[in-house]
KERO-14912 format. One line per 5 residues: their letters; for each residue z, x, y of C-alpha. Coordinates in pm, whole numbers, plus 50000, padded with zeros to 5 digits. Each point is the difference from the previous one (the first is absolute). Layout:
<recs>
a	Z X Y | ...;
</recs>
This chain:
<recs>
xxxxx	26167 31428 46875 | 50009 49791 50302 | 50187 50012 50291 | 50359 49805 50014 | 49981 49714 50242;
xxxxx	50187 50052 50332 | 50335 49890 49960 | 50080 49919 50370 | 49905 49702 50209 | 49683 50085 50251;
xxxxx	50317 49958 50294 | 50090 50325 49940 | 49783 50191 50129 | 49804 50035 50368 | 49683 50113 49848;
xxxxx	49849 50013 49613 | 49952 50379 50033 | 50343 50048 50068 | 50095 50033 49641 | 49757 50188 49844;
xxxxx	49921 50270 50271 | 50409 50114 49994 | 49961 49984 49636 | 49689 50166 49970 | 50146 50327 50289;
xxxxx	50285 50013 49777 | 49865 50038 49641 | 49656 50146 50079 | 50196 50285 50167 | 50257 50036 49727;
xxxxx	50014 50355 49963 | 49988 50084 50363 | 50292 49765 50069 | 50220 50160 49752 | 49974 50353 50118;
xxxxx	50102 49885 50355 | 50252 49830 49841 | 50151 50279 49809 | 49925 50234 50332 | 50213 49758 50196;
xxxxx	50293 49999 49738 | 50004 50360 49960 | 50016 50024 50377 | 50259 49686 50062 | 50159 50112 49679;
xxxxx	50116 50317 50162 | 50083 49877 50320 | 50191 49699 49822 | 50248 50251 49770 | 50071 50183 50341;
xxxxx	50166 49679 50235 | 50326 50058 50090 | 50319 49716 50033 | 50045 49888 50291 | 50280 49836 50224;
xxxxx	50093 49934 50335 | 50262 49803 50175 | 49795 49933 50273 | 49709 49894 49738 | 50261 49740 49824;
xxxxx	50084 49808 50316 | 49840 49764 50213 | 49918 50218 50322 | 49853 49697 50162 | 50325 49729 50020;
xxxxx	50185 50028 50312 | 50308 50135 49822 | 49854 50319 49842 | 49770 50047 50401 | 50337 49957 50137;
xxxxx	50161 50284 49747 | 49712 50250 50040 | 50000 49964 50351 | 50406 50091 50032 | 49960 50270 49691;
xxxxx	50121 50280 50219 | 50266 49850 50170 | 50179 49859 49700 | 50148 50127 49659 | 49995 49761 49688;
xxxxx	49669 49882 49989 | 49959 49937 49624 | 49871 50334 49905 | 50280 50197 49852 | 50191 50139 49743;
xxxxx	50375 50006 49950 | 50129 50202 49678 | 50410 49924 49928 | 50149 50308 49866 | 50304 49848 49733;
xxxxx	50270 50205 49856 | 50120 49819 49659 | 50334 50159 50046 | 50241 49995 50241 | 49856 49910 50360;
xxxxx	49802 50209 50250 | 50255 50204 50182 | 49953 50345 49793 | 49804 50346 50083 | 49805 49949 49669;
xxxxx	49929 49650 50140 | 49916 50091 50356 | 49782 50362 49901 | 49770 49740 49771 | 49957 49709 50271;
xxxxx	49896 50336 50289 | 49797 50169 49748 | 49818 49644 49938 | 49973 49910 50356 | 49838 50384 50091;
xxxxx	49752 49920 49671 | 49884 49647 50158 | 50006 50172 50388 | 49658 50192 49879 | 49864 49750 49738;
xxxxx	49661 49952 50185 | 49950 49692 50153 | 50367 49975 50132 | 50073 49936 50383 | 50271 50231 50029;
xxxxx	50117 49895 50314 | 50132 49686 49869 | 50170 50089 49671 | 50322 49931 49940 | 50275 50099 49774;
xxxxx	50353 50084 50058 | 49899 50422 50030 | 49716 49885 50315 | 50120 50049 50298 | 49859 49621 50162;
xxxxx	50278 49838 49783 | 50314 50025 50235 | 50368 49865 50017 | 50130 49871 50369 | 50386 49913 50042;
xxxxx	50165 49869 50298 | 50357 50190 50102 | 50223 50045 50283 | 49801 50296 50106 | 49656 49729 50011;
xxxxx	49716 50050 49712 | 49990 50246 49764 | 49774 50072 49699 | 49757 50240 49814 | 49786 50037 49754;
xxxxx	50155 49805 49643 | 49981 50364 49800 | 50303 50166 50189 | 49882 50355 50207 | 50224 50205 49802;
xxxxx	49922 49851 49650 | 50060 50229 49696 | 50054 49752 49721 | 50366 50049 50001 | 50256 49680 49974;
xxxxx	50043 50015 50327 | 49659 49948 50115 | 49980 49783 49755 | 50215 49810 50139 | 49887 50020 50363;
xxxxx	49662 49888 49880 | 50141 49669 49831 | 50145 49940 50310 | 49673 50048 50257 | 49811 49805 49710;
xxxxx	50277 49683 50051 | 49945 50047 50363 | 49606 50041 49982 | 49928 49612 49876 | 49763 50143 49805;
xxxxx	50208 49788 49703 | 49774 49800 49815 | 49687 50167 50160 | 50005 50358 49867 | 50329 50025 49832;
xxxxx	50061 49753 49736 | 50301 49743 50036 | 50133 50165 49666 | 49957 50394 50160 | 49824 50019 49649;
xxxxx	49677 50094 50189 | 49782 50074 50300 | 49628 49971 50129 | 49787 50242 50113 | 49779 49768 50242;
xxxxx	49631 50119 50033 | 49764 49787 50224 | 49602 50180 49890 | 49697 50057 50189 | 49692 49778 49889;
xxxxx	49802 50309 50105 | 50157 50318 49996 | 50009 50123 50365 | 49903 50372 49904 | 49724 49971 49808;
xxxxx	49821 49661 50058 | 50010 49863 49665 | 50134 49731 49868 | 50317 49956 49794 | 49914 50057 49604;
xxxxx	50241 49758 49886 | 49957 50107 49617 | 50091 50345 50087 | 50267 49939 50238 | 50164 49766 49739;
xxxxx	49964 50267 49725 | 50190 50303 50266 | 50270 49727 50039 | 50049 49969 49604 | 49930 50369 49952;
xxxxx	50176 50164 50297 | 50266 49737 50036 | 50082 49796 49729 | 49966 50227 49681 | 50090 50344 50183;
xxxxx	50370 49850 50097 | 50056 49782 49697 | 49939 50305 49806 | 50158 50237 50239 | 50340 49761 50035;
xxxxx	50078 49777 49676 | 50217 49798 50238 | 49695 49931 50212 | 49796 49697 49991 | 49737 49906 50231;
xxxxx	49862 49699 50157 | 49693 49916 50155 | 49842 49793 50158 | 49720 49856 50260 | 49636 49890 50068;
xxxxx	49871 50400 49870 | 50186 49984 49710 | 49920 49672 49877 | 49609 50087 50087 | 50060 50314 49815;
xxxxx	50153 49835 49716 | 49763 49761 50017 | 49726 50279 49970 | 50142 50142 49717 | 50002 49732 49800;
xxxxx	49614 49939 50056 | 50023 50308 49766 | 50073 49736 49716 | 49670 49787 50098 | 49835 50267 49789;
xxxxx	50138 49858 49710 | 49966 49650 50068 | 49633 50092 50096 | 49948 50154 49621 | 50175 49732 49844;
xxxxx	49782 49726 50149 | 49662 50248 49922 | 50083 50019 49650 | 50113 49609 49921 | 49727 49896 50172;
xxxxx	49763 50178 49812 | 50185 49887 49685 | 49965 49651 50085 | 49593 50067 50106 | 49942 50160 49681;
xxxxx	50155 49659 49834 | 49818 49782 50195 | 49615 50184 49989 | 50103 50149 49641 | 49722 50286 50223;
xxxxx	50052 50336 50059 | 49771 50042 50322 | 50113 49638 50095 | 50373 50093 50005 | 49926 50396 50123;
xxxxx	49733 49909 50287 | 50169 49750 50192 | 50333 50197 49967 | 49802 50335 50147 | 49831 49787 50275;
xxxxx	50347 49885 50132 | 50144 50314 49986 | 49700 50142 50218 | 50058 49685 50215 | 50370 50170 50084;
xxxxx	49871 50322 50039 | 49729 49911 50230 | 50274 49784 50199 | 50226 50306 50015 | 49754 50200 50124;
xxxxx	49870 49817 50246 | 50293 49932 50127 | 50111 50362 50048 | 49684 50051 50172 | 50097 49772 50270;
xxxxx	50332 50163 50025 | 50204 49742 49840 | 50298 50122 49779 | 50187 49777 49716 | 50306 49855 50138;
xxxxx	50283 49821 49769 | 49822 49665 50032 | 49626 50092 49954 | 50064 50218 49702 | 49994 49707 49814;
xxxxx	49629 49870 50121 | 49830 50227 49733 | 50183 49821 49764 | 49816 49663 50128 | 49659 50203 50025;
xxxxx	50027 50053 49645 | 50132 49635 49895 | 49714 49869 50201 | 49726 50213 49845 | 50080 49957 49646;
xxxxx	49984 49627 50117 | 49653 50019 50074 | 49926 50240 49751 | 50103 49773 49732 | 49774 49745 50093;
xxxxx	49668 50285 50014 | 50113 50026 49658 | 50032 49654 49882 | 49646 49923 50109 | 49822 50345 49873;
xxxxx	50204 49870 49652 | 49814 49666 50016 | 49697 50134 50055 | 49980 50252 49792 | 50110 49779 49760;
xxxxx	49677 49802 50067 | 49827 50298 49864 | 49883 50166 50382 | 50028 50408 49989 | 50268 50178 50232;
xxxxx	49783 49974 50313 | 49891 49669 50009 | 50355 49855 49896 | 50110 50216 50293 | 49755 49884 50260;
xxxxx	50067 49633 49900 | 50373 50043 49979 | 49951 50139 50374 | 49752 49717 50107 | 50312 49773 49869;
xxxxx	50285 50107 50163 | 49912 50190 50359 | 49986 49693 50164 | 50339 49842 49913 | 50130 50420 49962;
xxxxx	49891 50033 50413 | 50168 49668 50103 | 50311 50100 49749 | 50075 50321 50149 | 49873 49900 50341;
xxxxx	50313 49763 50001 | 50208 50245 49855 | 49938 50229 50269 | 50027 49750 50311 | 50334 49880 49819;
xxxxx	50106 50343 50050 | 49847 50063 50352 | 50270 49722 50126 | 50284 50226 49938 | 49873 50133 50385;
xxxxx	50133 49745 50119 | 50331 50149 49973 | 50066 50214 50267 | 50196 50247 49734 | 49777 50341 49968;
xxxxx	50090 50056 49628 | 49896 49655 49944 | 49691 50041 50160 | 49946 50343 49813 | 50061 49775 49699;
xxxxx	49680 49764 50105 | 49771 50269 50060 | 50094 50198 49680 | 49979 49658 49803 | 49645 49933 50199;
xxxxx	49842 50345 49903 | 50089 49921 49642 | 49844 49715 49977 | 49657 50123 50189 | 50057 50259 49720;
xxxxx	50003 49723 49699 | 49703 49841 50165 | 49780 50352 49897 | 50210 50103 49719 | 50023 49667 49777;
xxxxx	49697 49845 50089 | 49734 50271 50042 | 50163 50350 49828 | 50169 49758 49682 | 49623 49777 49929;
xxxxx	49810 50370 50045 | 50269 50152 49729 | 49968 49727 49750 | 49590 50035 50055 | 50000 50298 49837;
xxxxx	50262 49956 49756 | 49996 49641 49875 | 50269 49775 49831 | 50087 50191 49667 | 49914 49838 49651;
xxxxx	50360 49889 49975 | 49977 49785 50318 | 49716 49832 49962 | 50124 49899 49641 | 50347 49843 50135;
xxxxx	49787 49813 50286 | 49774 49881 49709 | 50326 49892 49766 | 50182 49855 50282 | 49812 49964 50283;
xxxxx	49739 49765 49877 | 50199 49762 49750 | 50164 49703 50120 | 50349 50066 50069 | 50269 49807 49967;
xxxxx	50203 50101 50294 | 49743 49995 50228 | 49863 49610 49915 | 50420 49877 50094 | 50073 50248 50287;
xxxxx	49620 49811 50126 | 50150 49675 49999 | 50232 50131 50323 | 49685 49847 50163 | 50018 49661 49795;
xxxxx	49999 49709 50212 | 50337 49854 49826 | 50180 50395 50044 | 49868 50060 50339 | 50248 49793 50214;
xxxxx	50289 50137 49771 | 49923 50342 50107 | 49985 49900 50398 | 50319 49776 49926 | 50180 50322 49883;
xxxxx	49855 50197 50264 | 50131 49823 50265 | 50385 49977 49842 | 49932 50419 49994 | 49922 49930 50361;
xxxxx	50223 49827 50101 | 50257 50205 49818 | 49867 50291 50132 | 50044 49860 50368 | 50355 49896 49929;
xxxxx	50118 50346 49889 | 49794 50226 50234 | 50211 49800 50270 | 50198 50339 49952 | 49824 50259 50006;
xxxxx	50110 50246 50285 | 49831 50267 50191 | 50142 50335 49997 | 50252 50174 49732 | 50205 49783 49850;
xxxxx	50264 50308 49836 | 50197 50318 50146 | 49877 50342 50015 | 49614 50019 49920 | 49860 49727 49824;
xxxxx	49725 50177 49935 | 50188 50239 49732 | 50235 49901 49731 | 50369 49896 50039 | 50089 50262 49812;
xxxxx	49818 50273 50123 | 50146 50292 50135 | 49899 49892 50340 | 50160 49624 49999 | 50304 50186 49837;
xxxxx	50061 50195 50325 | 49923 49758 50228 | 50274 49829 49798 | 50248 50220 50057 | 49975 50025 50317;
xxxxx	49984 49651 50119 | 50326 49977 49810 | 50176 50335 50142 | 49890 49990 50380 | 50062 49675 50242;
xxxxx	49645 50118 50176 | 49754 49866 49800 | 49666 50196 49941 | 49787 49660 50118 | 49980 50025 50380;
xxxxx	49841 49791 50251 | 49996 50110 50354 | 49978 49793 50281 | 49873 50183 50313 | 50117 49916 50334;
xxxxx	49764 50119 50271 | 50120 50035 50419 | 49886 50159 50269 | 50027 50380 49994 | 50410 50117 50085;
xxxxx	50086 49648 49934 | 50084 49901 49621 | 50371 50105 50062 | 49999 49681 50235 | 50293 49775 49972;
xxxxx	49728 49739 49977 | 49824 50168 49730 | 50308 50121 49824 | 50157 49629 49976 | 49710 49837 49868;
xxxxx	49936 50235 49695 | 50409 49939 49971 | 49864 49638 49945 | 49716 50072 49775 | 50263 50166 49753;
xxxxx	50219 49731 49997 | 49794 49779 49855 | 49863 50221 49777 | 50342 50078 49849 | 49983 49561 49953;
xxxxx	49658 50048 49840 | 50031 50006 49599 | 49843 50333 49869 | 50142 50169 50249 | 50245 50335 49918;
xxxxx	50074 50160 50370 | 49820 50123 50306 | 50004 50253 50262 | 49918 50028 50326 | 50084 50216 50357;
xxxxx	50206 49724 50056 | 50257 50065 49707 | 49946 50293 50173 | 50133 49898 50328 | 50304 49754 49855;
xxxxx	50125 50303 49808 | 50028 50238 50239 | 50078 49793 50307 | 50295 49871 49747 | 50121 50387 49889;
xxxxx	49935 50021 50396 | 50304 49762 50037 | 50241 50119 49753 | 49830 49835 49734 | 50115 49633 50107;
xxxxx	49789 49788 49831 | 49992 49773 50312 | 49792 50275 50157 | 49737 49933 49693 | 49777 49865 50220;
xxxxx	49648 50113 50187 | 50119 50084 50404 | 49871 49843 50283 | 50042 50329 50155 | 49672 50199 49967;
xxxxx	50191 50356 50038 | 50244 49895 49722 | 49683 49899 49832 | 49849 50353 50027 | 50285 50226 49923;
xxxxx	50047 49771 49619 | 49629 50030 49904 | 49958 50399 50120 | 50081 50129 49649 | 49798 49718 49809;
xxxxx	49786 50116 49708 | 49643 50094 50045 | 49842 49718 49820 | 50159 49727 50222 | 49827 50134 50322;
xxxxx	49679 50163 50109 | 49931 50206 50212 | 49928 49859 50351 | 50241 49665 49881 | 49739 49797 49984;
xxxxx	50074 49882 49657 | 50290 49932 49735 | 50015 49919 49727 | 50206 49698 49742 | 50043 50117 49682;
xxxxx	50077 49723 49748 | 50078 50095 49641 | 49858 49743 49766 | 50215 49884 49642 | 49612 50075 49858;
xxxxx	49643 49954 50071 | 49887 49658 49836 | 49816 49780 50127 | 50228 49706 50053 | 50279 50264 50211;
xxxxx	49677 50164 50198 | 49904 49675 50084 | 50345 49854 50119 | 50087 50311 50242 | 49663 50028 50140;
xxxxx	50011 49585 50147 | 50329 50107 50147 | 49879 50261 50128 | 49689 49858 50158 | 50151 49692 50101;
xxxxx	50265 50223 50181 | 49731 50213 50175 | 49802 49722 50096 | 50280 49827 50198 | 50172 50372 50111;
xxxxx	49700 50189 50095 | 49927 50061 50332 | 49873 50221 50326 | 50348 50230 49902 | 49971 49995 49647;
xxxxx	49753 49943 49745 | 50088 49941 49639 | 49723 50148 49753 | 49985 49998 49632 | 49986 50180 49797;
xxxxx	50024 50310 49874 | 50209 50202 49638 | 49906 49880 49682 | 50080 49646 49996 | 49844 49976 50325;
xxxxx	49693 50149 49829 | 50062 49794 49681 | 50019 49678 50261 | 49669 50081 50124 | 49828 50041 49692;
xxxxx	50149 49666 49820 | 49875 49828 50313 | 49594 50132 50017 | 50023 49918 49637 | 50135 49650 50003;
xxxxx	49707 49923 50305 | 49733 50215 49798 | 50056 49794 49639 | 49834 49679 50053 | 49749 50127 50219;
xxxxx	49905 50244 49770 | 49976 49735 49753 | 49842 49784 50177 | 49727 50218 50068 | 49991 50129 49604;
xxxxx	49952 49641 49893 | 49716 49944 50278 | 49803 50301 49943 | 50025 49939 49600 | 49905 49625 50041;
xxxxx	49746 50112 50248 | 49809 50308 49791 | 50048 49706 49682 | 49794 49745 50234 | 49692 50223 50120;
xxxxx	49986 50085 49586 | 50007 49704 49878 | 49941 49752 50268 | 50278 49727 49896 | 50293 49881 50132;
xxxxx	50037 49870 49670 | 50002 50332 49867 | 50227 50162 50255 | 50286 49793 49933 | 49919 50045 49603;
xxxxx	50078 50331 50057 | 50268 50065 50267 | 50246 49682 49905 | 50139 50195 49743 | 50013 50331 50126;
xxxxx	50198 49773 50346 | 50244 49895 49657 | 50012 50364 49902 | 50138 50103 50350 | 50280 49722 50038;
xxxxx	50123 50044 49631 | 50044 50393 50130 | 50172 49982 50290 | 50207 49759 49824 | 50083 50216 49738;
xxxxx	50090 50258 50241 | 50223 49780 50165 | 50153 49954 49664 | 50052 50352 49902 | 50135 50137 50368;
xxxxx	49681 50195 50016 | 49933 49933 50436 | 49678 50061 50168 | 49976 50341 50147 | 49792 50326 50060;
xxxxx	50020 50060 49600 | 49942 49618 49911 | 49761 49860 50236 | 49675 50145 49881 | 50024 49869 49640;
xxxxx	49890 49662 50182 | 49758 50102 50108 | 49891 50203 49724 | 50079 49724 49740 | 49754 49753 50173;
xxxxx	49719 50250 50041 | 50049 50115 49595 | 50049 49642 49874 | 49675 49842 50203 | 49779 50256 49772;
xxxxx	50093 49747 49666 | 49905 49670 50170 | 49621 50151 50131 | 49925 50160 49653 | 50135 49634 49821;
xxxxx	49818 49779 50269 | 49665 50193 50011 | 49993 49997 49646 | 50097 49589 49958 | 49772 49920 50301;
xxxxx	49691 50138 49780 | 50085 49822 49698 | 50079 49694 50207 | 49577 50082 50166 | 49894 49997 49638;
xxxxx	50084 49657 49938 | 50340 50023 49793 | 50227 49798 50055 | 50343 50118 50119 | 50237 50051 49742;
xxxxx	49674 50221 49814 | 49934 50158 50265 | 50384 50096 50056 | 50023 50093 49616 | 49631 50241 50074;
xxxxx	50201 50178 50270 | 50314 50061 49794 | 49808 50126 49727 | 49829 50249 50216 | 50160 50096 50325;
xxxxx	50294 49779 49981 | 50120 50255 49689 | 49940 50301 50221 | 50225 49836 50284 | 50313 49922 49777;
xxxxx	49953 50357 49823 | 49998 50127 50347 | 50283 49808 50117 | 50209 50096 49747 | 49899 50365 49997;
xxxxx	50069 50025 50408 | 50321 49888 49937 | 50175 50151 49686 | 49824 50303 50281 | 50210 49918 50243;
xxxxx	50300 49845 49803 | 50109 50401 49898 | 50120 50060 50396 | 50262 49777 49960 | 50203 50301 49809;
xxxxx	49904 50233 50315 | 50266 50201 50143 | 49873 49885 50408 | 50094 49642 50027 | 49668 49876 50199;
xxxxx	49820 50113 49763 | 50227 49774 49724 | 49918 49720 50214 | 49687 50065 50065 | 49913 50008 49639;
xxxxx	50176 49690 49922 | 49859 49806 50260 | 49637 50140 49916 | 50076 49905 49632 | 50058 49649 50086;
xxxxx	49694 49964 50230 | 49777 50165 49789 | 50122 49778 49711 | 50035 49661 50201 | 49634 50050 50177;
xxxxx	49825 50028 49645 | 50173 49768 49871 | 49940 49758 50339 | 49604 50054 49945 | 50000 49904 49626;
xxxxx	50228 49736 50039 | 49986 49829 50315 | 49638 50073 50098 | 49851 49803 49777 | 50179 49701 50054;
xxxxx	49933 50017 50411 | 49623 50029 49847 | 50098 49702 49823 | 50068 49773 50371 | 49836 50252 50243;
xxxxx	49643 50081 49887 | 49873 49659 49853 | 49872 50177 49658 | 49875 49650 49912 | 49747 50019 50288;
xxxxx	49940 50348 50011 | 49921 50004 49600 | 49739 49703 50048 | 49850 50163 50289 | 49925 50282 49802;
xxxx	49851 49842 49699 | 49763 49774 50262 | 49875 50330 50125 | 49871 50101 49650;
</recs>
């Protein structure tokens, strides 16, 4: 039997040998290769089933903007930096003022003063001893501690305690406005101080729900507790990966459903199925070797390993089926199907994996992780689907029943095939770029909107109504201090940020944030300062005013609260409590309050941003709003780049990238649509929606190109590629996204969006290289010319 002709243009490759010396190490060494192979999986296998999740505050933020170098560098010297937990204790009955009440909120706040991880020195509840009352009398200041000395429970110290509590103006902070409730306040170590390690989120999540929440509901019927902050919502967030599990079978088993339809072939549906799921393994396992963990965002990148090797996969399969169909034994249909697709496999995956290397560019670490996790996998496909699947398949050849349905269907003229071919006739062409411009123009119009950051209270990244968003909920709507925080730090010399100076100017920085929209309240030492110098002054609100008089100055800030001066007074902070953490309201205070600092600051006083959550929120919306289009950018160049040394076209490059550039604006558009913004969770589907979609275009093109070289003329050449790989392509299109489609019902809201949005690219990029490929071929690569080129050269 002879040997197929090459079907690949001479451009491909730098020398003739190339080909058949890889082939040749690959399948002369067959056996060899596939006891390494299952030495390696054994070996990564283990490794893989032992990685641990992983989180880290400091891993979710962008340590290199100025605001979170500016936060770090003050960490000691200030309280409310963003990582903390506060848990609202509720009664359901009555209000807060009874022993039952008051024994439940100590025995709480003793539980979460040993919960590892906690810096104990700056908890705060009404039984800690740092949360204080101060009056002014005839006698001059008094106060104490808020739980009275000689409290027993009884009504009368009861009653003493509501009144130090009134005079405390901890109202709206850790006592609810309704006395319905209070906080126990618990700002964590990222790395707990005795041992060295670092905070296990998961764990300290689960003592919280264990210890906390279940142990006093249970104890007290009247009892119900809220909590929330950023190691909750990663906890909650970790245990809702459990769930992935099932998404993870659920996709395994429909897409070898669908395989089995589509190859009617046991091995073909079994082998490619196996060589993905070694693929993930191998990716696992490599990455716990490097001493990478999962985190809540790259749990989801074995998912993508596996979509993108069952992509590949299916096409191994599709050409063993032809040829085998031809009548070539298991070997030779394997070798041939190899010699077919490793070219336009490398440059497929090779894309993938540089569309996923640009996710470095953003200077967040569990992005980053994301890349690297994403990279490995695909280095992983490269082996698994192109050398382990082929060397399978050698051995085991397409079963009876698949080379009979390739026979029935695969070599009749088909119907659907000849009309979906005339997408490349001359008189259909310029409808199909007419329409694609209204989509992108459209898609321009509407992605006008689309906003960087969240775009909803509480977590976006979990459901509304999770258990989370529910207490975060309640108690945005029971305390006037909201639980979104940006801190504005105000540096001075040391001994000097009690300065009238200083002191006057941050009195100016709050009033205009109390004009800003989105604002709810802030705090500073001088509220500080105006209260007391007023209760000073027989509380005459005249006297509610920062002295000129430095000594007056001193004597109202001497009892001021920890967190609103450091040590050697070198630094204090603004506290502003934010309405929520969207984008739009992040956005708004943070121009006031740079605008502000850049006219204010000065040799006195410098005005620094930013630290709390929404200071850390700030600082990650803005690395990812400068990161997106260079990151695309970059995508697009390295794609249309690899695309050119392949196939050495302009031509081609635009044949192939135009749509996917369609693709990207029709997403964003639709996010804009739905209120999905780009963030942390969002941002790498991008990314990872370009370097999926670009494998479709290089399997259709390399395939039309050859038919085009044998002297056919477009539109048969177009309807030779559908009938072969152009089948394989929608099949796989399809597939990846009914995949993908089943996330949408997952419990951990990124993931729901990430499966939607994946959905729609996978979709819209298959259909873009059936559709709209073939009529850029149509304008772009001169067929006419190229076709009687070909049959000159005969």
């Amino acid at each position: 039997m002879s040997n197929p002709k090459h079907d690949k243009g001479e451009h491909y490759f730098s020398s003739p040998n190339a080909e058949p010396f890889l082939e040749r190490l690959i399948f002369n060494n067959r056996a060899i290769i596939l006891i390494a192979f299952l030495l390696l999986t054994v070996f990564l296998g283990y490794n893989a089933v032992k990685i641990q999740p992983d989180a880290s505050f400091e891993r979710m933020i962008p340590l290199e903007h100025p605001y979170i170098v500016n936060m770090l560098e003050h960490r000691d010297d200030l309280e409310n930096l963003g990582n903390f937990v506060r848990i609202a204790v509720e009664v359901e009955e009555g209000d807060i003022f009874t022993k039952e009440y008051m024994e439940t909120l100590k025995a709480i706040t003793d539980e979460v003063f040993f919960l590892p991880g906690v810096d104990r020195s700056g908890l705060k509840s009404v039984w800690t001893p740092n949360v204080r009352w101060v009056e002014v009398t005839e006698q001059g200041f008094q106060g104490g501690t808020v739980i009275p000395d000689d409290y027993d429970g009884s009504r009368e110290s009861l009653e003493q305690l509501r009144q130090n509590i009134l005079r405390s103006n901890e109202v709206g902070r850790l006592i609810s406005d309704n006395f319905r409730s209070t906080i126990v306040y618990a700002p964590l170590y990222e790395t707990n101080p005795e041992t060295g390690e670092a905070l296990d989120y998961a764990a300290f999540s689960q003592q919280l729900e264990e210890k906390i929440r279940q142990k006093y509901e249970e104890q007290n019927p009247d009892i119900e507790i809220h909590i929330v902050g950023f190691a909750k919502k990663v906890g909650d967030l970790i245990e809702g990966i459990g769930s992935i599990a099932w998404f993870a079978g659920i996709t395994i088993v429909l897409t070898t459903v669908l395989l089995f339809w589509y190859s009617r072939c046991i091995a073909g549906t079994l082998v490619p199925v196996f060589s993905s799921i070694v693929a993930v393994f191998w990716q696992l396992g490599i990455l716990r070797l490097l001493g990478y963990g999962l985190d809540p965002y790259s749990v989801l990148v074995p998912f993508l390993v596996f979509a993108i090797g069952i992509s590949h996969g299916v096409q191994v399969v599709n050409a063993m089926a032809s040829e085998a169909a031809k009548g070539f034994d298991p070997l030779t249909s394997a070798r041939l199907a190899f010699r077919a697709l490793y070219i336009p496999g490398m440059l497929a995956l090779v894309s993938d994996a540089f569309g996923f290397l640009t996710l470095l560019f953003i200077e967040v670490d569990v992005i980053r992780d994301l890349a690297v996790a994403a990279g490995i996998g695909v280095a992983v496909i490269i082996v698994t689907n192109l050398v382990l699947h082929p060397l399978i398949m050698s051995y085991i050849g397409i079963t009876k029943g698949g080379v009979n349905h390739v026979q029935r269907h695969g070599e009749k003229e088909d119907r659907k095939w000849r009309v979906m071919s005339y997408f490349s006739h001359p008189g259909v062409a310029p409808i199909s770029l007419l329409i694609a411009m209204l989509g992108l123009g459209l898609g321009f119009y509407y992605k006008q909107d689309l906003k960087v950051g969240d775009l909803d209270q509480g977590a976006p990244e979990l459901r509304a109504d999770s258990r989370y968003n529910l207490d975060n909920k309640y108690i945005i709507e029971n305390y006037s201090s909201s639980a979104d925080i940006l801190v504005v730090m105000v540096e001075t010399q040391k001994e000097q940020c009690t300065q009238y100076e200083v002191l006057t100017a941050m009195d100016r920085l709050q009033w205009e944030l109390q004009n800003t929209p989105g604002v709810q309240s802030s705090v500073s030492l001088a509220d500080v300062s105006k209260v007391v110098t007023k209760a000073l002054n027989e509380g005459n609100w005249k006297w509610f005013e920062i002295s000129r008089n430095q000594t007056i100055i001193n004597a109202s800030i001497r009892e001021a609260p920890s967190g609103l001066i450091n040590t050697d007074c070198s630094l204090t902070p603004v506290l502003v409590f934010l309405e929520d953490h969207k984008a739009e309201t992040l956005r708004t205070v943070v121009d006031v309050v740079e605008d502000f600092a850049g006219e204010h600051s000065n040799d006195v006083h410098n005005f620094k941003l930013a630290a709390g959550n929404a200071g850390v929120e700030a600082a990650t919306n803005e690395v990812i709003s400068k990161a997106k289009n260079l990151m695309l950018i970059f995508v697009y160049g390295v794609v249309s780049l690899l695309c050119f040394l392949t196939f050495r076209s302009i031509r081609a490059v635009l044949c192939i990238v135009i749509p996917l550039g369609l693709t990207s604006v029709l997403c964003e558009a639709i996010m804009a649509v739905s209120g999905i913004g780009i963030k942390v969770a969002t941002l790498p589907v991008i990314a990872l929606g370009v370097g999926i979609g670009v494998d479709y275009g290089i399997y259709i093109y390399t395939k039309l190109e050859k038919y085009l070289l044998e002297g056919k003329t477009l539109q048969d050449a177009y309807y030779e590629t559908l009938r072969s790989t152009g089948k394989a392509v929608i099949f796989t299109g399809v597939t990846l996204g009914l995949g993908v489609v089943t996330w949408i019902f997952s419990p951990i809201k990124f993931q729901a969006d990430m499966g939607f949005l994946l959905f729609f690219m996978f979709l819209w990029n298959m259909i873009g290289s059936i559709w709209l490929l073939p009529a850029l071929a149509r304008f772009l690569l001169r067929p006419d010319r190229m076709v009687a080129k070909a049959r000159a050269a005969r």
